[in-house]
Each structure stands twice: as structure tokens, then as C-alpha cells.
N, C-alpha and C positions, 0 to 999 in steps of 0.2 A: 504494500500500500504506500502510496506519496502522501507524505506530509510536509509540510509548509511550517515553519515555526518561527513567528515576527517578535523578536525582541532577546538580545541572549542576556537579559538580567537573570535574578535567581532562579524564576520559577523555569523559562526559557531553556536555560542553562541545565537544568534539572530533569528538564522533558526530553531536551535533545539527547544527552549521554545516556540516560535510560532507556530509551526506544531505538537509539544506535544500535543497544546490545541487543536488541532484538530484531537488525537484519530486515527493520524496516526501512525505505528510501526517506532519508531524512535530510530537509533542507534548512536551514537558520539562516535570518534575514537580523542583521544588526549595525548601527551607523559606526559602532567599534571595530573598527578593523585587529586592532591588538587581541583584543578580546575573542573576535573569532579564530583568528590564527593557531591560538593556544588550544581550539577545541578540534581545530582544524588534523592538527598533526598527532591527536590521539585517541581519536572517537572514527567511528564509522559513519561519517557524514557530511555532507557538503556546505558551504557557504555562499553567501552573497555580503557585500559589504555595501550597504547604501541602506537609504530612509523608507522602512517598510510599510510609509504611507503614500509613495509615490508608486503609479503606472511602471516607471523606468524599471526601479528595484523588484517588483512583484514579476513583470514578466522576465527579467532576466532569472527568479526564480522558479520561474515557470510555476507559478501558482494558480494559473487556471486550468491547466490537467492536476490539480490536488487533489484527491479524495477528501484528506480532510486538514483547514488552513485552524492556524490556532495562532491568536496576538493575544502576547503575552508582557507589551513593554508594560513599563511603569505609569502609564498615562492611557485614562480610561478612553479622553477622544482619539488617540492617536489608534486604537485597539479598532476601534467603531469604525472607524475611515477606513483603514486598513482591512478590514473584513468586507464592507460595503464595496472596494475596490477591486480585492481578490472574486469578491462573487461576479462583480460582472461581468471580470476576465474566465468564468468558468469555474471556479472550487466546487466543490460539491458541496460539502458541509462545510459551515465556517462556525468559530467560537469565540468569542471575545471576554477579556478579563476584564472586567470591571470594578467599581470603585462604592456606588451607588446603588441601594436595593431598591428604587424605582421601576430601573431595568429588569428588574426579576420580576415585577409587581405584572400576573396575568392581565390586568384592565392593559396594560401596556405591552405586551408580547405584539399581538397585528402590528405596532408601529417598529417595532425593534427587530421583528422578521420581513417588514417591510424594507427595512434601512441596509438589510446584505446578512443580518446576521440573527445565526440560525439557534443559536445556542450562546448563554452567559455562562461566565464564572466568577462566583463572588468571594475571593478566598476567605475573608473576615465573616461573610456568613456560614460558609462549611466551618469554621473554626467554634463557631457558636451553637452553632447546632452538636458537633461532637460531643462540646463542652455540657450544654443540654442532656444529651447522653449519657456523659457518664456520672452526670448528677442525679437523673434517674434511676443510675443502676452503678449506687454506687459500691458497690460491692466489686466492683471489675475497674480494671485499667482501660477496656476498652471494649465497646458493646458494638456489634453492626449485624442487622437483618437484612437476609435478602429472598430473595422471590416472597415478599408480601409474605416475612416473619415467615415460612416452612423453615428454614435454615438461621440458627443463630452461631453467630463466631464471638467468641467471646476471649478478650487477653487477659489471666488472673494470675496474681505472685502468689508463689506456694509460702504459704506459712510453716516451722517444725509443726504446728500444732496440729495441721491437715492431716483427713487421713490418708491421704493418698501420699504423705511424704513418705518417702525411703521403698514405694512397690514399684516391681518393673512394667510396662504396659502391657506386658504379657500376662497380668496378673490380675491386671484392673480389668481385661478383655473377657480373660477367664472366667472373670467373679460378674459377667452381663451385663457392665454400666451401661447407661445410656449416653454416651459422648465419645466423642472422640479425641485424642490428643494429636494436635496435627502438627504442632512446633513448638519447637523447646527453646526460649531464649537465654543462651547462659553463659557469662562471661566476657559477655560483647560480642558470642557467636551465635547464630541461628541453627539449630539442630533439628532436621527432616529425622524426627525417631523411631527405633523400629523396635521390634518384642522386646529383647532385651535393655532396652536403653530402664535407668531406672531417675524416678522423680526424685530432686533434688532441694531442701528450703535455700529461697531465694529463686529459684526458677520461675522467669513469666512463660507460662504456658496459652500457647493460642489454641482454645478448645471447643470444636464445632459441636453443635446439640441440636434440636428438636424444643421448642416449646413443653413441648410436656417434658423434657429431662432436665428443665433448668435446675428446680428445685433440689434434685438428687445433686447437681452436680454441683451447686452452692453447699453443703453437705458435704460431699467428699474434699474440698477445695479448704474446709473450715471457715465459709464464708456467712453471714447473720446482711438481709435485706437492713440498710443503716436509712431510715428517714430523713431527710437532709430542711434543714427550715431556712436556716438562715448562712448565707454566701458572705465574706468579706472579698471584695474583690482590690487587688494592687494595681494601678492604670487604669483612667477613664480613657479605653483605645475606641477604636471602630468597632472591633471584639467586642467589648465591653458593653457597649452602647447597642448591637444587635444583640448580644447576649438578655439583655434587660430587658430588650423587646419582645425575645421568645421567649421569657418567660410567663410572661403576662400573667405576672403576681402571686405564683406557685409559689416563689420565694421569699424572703425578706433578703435584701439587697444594701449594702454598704460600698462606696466604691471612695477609693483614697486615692486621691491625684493632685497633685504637686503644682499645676498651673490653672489660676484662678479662671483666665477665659476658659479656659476649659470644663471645668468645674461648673459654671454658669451654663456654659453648651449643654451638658450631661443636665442638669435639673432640668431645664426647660424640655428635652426631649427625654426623660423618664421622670415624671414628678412623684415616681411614685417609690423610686429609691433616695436612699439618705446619702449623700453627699461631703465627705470631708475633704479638705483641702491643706496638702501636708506630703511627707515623702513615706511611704510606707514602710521602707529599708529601714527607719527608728522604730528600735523596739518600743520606747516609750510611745510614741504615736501609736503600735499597735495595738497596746496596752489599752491607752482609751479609748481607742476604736471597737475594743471587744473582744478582741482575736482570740482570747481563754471561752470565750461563746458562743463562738463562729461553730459551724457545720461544716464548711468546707471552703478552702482559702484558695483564690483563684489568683496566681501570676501571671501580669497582660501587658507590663511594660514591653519595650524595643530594647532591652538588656537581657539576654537570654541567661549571662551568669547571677544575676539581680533577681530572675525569677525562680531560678533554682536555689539559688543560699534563701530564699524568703520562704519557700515551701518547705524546706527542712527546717527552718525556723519557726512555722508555722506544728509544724510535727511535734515537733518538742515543746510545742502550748498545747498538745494535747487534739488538735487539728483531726478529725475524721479522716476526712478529703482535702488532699491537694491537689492541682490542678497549675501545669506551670506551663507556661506560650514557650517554648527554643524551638527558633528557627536558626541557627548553627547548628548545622545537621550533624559537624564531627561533634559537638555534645551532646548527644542525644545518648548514644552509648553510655556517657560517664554519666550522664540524669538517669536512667535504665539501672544504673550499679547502684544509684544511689538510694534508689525504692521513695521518689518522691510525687508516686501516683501515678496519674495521667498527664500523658505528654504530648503539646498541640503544637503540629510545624506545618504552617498556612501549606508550606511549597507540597509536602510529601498530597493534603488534603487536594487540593489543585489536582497533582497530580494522578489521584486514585480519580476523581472525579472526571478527569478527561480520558484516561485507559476506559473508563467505562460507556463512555461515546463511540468507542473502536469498534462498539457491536452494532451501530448503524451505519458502517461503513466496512467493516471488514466481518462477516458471520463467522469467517473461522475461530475471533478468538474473542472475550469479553472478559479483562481486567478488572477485577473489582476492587482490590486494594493494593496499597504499595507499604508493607509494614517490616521494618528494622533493613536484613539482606535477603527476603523471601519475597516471592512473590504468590498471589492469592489468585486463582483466573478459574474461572466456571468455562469447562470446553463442553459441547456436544459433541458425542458418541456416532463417528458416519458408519453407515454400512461399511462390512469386510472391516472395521477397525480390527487389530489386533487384540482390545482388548474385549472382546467378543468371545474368544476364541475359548475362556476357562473360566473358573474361580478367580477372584483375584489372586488369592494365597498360591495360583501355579502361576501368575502371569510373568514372575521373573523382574516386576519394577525395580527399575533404576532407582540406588540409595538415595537419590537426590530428591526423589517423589514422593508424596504418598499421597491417596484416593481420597478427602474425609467423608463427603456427603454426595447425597445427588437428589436430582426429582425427577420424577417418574411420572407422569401425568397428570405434574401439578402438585403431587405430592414428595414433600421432604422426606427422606429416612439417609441415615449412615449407612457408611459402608465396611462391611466385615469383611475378614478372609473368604467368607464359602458366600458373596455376594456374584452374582454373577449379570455381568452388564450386557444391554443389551440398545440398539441404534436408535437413536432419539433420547436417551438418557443423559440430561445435564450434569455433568460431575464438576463438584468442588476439590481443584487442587491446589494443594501449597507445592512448591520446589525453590530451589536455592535461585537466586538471583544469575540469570544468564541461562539457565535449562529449560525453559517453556519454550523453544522450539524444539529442542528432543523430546521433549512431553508433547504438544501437538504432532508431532509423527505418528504417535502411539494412537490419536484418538480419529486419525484421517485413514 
């Protein structure tokens, strides 16, 4: 498939080298020439250097045979122009990063797919809705349903106290749970695990289920459903400010930010949260703020070390939930070692979000997440696939894979050794980062 990618900032930058590894034709369009050069001579992927709001730069990247064009600069009009431009020269689908949840506002889609562009992406709204998430369920690091809730993927730290610490998954299979262990995160490494691998405290486990096996599996995890009432939030961000919106007063809301116009901004468009003005990084400030009160402490500064030292701050006040914004993707590891909750990185959310537009454009394959070095992707099962042929337990999968769940006519269930697949069956696979095109071999 041809992709188009206008802007090599973060997220840009992030989309390209990812999708490279995947031996997709990938174009980046950016007014940095330096900047592309450096992605030039070490990724699988081509350049342009010129302004990818102009005619000139677009056809010289031939962005009107694109399946699918993605603007991703820093500037929400430059994004809008640039899609509007690409369509008329021919894209197919186009996407554009946005700034403003207007654009997302359905009254306004006719005028916004009128304009060239067929699809937004709001990264400060995916960040908020996560956030939303995992204050719902806050038992877990990381909550996501898919096919309309059949399928839940859930990331939880194993506690010593679990009972599933110290059994091998050969053991938790045997004994008929209902879930699946589909990766092991441990030590800054991602573990595709197999019978014998055995559960370790401290390990975040990414664990697919069924609806009806959550409860069992909060249960074996040593996990207690925590009711969350009241948020102290660090940064009055865009986060912050869509966060407050979706909640629409589930919560009790404290937000501490440090610049009065801003502080001002945030009351008049949430009147219904309290407001202090101050730097949250003081403990005494956090102290009157509540923070020994709080349910769960949310960091939302542009300081990724800021919001990490503040959530384990928050811990040691006895904090339920933390919740910390790093987008410095190499700390995301050292925030992950440090057991400081949930952890929100706009780019990685962007980026799942756009993998998952690759299924109207490309049927062979549907990305759904982008989490630590794995990759998460629901393939369909073609006729004469290879994995037709047995059991799973004879198919011979490569260590790098493994099956967790699938739907069958709309219906979710896991996948055992004596499961036997069969063409039209959705399968949820994890694999290590760069193997899902040896994994879609198997399912073509």
C-alpha cells in the first residue's frame, strides 16, 4: 500500500519508521531537509523535501496514486490544506491531525469531508478518553475493547500477593481460566510467552478475556474494582480540558496550573471543576490541594520527567491511581520499571489510531494497537490458510506469535491448543515488533 506522510515532527517521524518496518511504500513530505536525511539513510523509505501544503511538493510525492495520505505537521491549517490538496490530486483516503474538537463534532463532518478530508485525528482527545478509561477500570494499567466489547485486552502489574504469581501458563491453562496471557512485559523487554514461561511480581501482563471472564481474572491478578470520586489533576493542558469535558461530572475535578490566563481559560470552559493556581511539583501546594484525598493523581504537564517524579510522589501520599502524560518514548521503559500506573504518549495513541484506518484501505491487515515493542493486529483467516490445516497446539507457530482470541460470527471466544481455525475467523495476534508480515503469511 502507498502512503503519503506530510510533516516529519514527532508523530510523523513515528508513523514513518514504524510502517517502514512493515515493507509498506512509504513517502514523508517535510520543509527539513536535515531532518529527513537522517530518516533517509536508515529506514525503509522515501523523501521529499519541500512544503507539504503546496501542489509542487504533493505531486512530486506522488500523493494522488496514495491509498492513504496522513498530515501530521504541527499546524492544524497546514494539515486541512494539505489533505484538501492531496484529494484533489487523487488520494484515496486522507487524514488530518488536528488541534480542535469542533472538527470531530458530527453537526460538522458534511463540511470537513467536504473540505478533502476524510478522517481527523485529535491526539489530546485519544489521550483523554484513555485517561477516561483507565479511571473507569481502574484496576488495570490499560483497558481496550474491541468488536463492540466481545474481546477485552487488558495490561495489569502482577502483584506477590496474586494468585497467579510464581505459576507457569501451562498451569493456569490446565486449571481452565478464562483468559489468556498474551504478553509479558518484563524488564524493558516484551515476552511473546509460551507453556512454560512462568509469572513473575512486577510483570505487566497484556491479558485478552471475554466479558464474562473479567471478574475471574481480577481475582487471579489480586485485583479489588477501586471507585474513583475525586481526580487531582497536574496541568491545565488540552488533555486536561477534554478530559473534564468527558467526564461530564462522574468526577470531582481539581486541576493545578501554574499560569493565571490559563487558569481563567480552564474555569470559564469547565465551571464545574475547582481551579488552583500554583506549581504542583510543591509538595506543600499539594498538600492543600488535597492530594492525601485524591483518588487518583493525573500528570498532564509538557515535562515528561515532572510527570513521572509527581506520580510517584503522589504514591507515596497514598494515591490509588496515577496516571502520568510521557511522551519521551525512550522513558516510557524507565516509567514501566517504575510501577507508576498508567502511561499516556499522544504519539504511540495517534499512532494505534491511524494503523486502524489501514482496514479501509488495505483488508489484508487491521492494527489495532501499538503497545511497548509488540504489536497487536486482528488478521482474517483466507481460505487454504495454513492455519486451517490443525489444532493450533500442531501448527508449529513461530516463538515470536501467539493466537489470543478470535470471532467467529460475531462472537468473541479464546483461543486454546485443541482450537481449530477455520476461513472467515478474525484472530487477535500479538508478535514482536517487525514479525507481522511473517504472521500475515500464515493467515493468507
Amino acid at each position: 500500500m502507498k502512503i503519503v506522510i506530510a510533516g516529519a515532527g514527532e508523530v510523523g517521524m513515528y508513523l514513518a519508521k514504524f510502517l517502514s518496518r512493515e515493507d509498506q511504500d512509504i513517502m514523508l513530505i517535510d520543509k527539513d531537509s536535515e531532518r529527513l536525511s537522517r530518516l533517509d539513510a536508515n529506514y525503509n523509505l522515501m523523501t521529499v523535501t519541500g512544503d507539504p501544503t503546496t501542489f509542487e511538493a504533493l505531486r512530486e510525492a506522488s500523493a494522488g496514486s496514495a491509498d492513504l495520505f496522513i498530515a501530521v505537521t504541527p499546524y492544524e491549517t497546514d494539515n486541512i490544506v494539505a489533505c484538501a490538496t492531496a484529494k484533489s490530486l487523487g488520494a484515496k483516503t486522507t487524514v488530518a491531525r488536528i488541534e480542535r474538537y469542533d472538527f470531530m463534532d458530527e453537526k460538522n463532518r458534511p463540511f470537513v469531508n467536504r473540505m478533502g478530508v476524510d478522517r481527523v485525528i485529535y491526539p489530546e482527545y485519544l489521550a483523554a478518553s484513555e485517561i477516561l478509561r483507565s479511571m473507569d477500570h481502574a484496576w488495570t494499567r490499560s483497558w481496550y475493547e474491541l468488536h463492540n466489547g466481545e474481546i477485552i485486552l487488558v495490561g495489569v502489574n502482577v502483584s506477590e500477593k496474586a494468585p497467579m504469581c510464581g505459576m507457569s501458563l501451562r498451569d493456569l491453562s490446565s486449571a481452565g481460566h478464562s483468559f489468556h496471557v498474551s504478553a509479558i512485559r518484563r524488564n524493558h523487554e516484551t515476552i511473546i510467552p509460551r507453556g512454560n514461561d512462568i509469572i513473575e511480581a512486577g510483570d505487566i501482563l497484556y491479558i485478552t478475556s471475554t466479558s464474562k471472564g473479567i471478574r475471574h481474572l481480577m481475582e487471579m491478578t489480586g485485583s479489588e474494582e477501586t471507585r474513583l470520586r475525586r481526580a487531582l489533576i497536574m496541568g491545565g493542558s488540552k488533555i486536561a480540558v477534554r478530559l473534564l469535558n468527558l467526564a461530564n461530572g462522574r468526577y470531582r475535578f481539581i486541576v493545578v496550573e501554574p499560569d493565571l490566563r490559563r487558569c481563567e481559560k480552564i474555569s470559564m470552559l469547565c465551571p464545574h471543576a475547582e481551579i488552583i493556581q500554583g506549581d504542583a511539583r510543591d509538595p506543600e501546594l499539594l498538600s492543600e490541594a488535597g492530594i492525601t484525598d485524591a483518588d487518583v493523581f493525573i500528570a498532564l504537564t509538557d515535562s515528561s520527567e515532572s510527570n513521572i517524579l509527581s506520580c510517584l510522589t503522589a504514591r507515596e501520599a497514598g494515591v490509588k491511581k496515577t496516571v502520568a502524560e510521557v511522551e519521551n518514548i525512550q522513558f516510557i521503559p524507565q516509567a514501566e520499571g517504575l510501577n507508576i500506573g498508567t502511561i499516556i504518549n499522544k504519539k504511540l495513541l495517534a499512532s494505534s489510531s491511524i494503523f486502524q484506518l489501514l482496514l479501509d484501505t488495505d483488508h489484508s491487515t487491521s492494527k489495532c494497537l501499538a503497545i511497548a515493542d509488540a504489536e497487536v493486529a486482528e488478521l482474517e483467516i483466507k481460505d487454504n490458510s495454513k492455519l486451517t490445516r490443525s489444532a493450533v497446539k500442531d501448527l508449529k507457530l513461530p516463538r515470536e506469535l501467539t493466537l489470543a482470541a478470535m470471532i467467529r460470527n460475531g462472537k468473541g471466544m479464546l483461543i486454546s491448543g485443541t482450537t481449530e481455525l477455520i476461513p472467515g475467523d478474525v484472530v487477535l495476534v500479538f508478535c514482536l515488533r517487525g514479525a507481522l508480515k511473517k504472521v500475515e503469511k500464515l493467515f493468507n
